[in-house]
C-alpha positions in Angstrom: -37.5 -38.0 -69.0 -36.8 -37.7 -65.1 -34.6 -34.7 -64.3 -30.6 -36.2 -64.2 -29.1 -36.8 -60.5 -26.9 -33.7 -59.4 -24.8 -36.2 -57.4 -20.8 -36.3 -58.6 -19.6 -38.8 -61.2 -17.3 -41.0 -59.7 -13.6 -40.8 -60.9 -12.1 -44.1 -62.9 -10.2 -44.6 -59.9 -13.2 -44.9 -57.9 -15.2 -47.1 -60.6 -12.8 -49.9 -60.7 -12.3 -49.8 -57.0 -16.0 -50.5 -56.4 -15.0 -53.9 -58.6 -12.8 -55.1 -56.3 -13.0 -58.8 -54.3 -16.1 -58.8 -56.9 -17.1 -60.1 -60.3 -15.9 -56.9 -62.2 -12.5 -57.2 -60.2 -12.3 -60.7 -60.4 -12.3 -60.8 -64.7 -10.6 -57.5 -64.6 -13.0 -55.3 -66.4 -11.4 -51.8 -66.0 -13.6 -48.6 -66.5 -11.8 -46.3 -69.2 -14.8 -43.2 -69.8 -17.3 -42.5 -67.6 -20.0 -39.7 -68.3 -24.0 -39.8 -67.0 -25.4 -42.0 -70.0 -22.0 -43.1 -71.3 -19.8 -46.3 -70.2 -16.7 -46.9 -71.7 -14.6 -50.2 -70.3 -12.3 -52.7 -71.0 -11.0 -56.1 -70.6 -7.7 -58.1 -71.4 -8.6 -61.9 -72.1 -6.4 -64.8 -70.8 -6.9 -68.1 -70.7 -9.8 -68.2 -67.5 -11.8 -66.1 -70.0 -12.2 -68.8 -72.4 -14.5 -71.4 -73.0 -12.7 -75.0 -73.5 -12.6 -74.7 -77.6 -9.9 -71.8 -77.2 -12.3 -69.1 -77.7 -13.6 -66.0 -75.3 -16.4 -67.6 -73.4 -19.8 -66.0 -73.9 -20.0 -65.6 -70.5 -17.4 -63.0 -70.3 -19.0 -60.8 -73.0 -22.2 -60.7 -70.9 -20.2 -59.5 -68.1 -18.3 -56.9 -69.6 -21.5 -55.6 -70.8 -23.7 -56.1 -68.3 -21.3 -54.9 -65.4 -21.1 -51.8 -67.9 -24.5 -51.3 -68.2 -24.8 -51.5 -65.0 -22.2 -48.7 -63.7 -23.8 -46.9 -66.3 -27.4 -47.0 -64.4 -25.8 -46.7 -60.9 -24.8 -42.8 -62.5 -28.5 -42.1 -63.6 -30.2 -43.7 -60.4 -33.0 -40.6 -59.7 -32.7 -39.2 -56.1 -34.6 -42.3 -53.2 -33.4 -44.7 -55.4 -31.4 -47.3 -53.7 -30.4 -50.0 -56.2 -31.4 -51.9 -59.1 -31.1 -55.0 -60.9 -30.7 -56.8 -64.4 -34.6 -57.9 -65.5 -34.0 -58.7 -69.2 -30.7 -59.1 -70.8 -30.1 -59.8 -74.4 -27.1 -61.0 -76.7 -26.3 -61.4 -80.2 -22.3 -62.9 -80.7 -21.7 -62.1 -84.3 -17.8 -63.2 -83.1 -15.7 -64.3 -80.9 -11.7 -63.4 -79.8 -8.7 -65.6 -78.5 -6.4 -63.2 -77.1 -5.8 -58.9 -77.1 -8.2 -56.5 -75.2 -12.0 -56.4 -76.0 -14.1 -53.0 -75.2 -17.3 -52.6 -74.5 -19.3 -48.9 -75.3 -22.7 -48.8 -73.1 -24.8 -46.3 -74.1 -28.1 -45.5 -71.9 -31.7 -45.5 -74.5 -34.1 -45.0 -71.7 -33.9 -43.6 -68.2 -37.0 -43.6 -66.4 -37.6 -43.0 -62.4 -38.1 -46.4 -62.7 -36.5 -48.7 -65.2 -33.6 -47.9 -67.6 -32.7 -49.2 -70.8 -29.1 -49.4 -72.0 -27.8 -50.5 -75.4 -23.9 -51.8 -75.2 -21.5 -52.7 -78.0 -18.8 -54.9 -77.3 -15.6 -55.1 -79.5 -13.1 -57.4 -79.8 -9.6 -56.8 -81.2 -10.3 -56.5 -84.4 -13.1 -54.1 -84.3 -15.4 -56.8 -84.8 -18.1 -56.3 -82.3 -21.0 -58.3 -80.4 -23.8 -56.5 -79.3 -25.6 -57.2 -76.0 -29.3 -55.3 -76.5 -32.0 -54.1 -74.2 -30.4 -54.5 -71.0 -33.7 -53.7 -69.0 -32.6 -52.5 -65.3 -35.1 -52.1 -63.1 -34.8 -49.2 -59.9 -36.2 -49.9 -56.6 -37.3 -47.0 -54.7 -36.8 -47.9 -51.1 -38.9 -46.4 -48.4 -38.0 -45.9 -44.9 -39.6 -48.8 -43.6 -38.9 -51.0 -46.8 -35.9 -53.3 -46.0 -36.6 -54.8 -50.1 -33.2 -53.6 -51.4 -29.7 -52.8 -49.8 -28.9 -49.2 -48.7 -26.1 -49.4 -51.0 -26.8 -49.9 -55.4 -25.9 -52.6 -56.9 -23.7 -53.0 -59.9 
């Protein structure tokens, strides 16, 4: 395993101000824990979260997990990487939610120089939980004269 970047760990603050006037802002997923290889977030469900039977859409389970996941890699990026994005993503919904606060607990499996694997579990207000599996994210390396990726990661 690559050695782990020496680089500060952003505070909570920090994490859900990078969300803002963006999809993470937009839903209001809110960072709660943050440690290299461990996510913890959150978000409150309201109506715009569902789907039209009443029920939290699908949609905002994948991102709550993904946008997790995600943060998560950004932490673990090795040193010359410059950004990343989602190349397989995975869901099983063993349940669904109407209302309360659901939380999601992203856990990082594998962190290559060049791909990272990260397992989260999403909860809804019961406890009852919906795993979103083998999130594969894969890191660019950017070169000088590569213009392939942003200068800035991606969440």
């Amino acid at each position: 395993m690559p050695e782990l970047p020496s680089r500060p760990i952003p505070t909570l603050d920090e994490l859900n101000r990078q969300g803002e006037g963006k999809l993470p802002g937009l839903i209001g997923i809110r960072f709660t824990h943050a440690e290299r290889g461990l996510i913890r977030s959150e978000l409150t469900l309201r109506d715009e979260l569902l789907a039209p039977n009443g029920f939290l859409h699908a949609a905002s389970v994948v991102a709550l997990a993904d946008t997790s996941c995600g943060y998560g890699t950004r932490l673990l990026l090795p040193e010359g990487a410059s950004g990343f994005t989602t190349i397989e993503l995975k869901s099983n919904h063993l349940g669904t939610a109407r209302e309360g606060t659901v939380t999601c607990e992203a856990r990082s499996v594998h962190a290559g120089r060049t791909t990272q694997v990260w397992d989260a579990e999403v909860r809804g207000p019961g406890a009852r939980s919906w795993r979103c599996s083998a999130a594969h994210r894969r890191c660019c390396m950017r070169s000088k004269s590569s213009g392939a990726m942003p200068a800035e990661p991606l969440a």
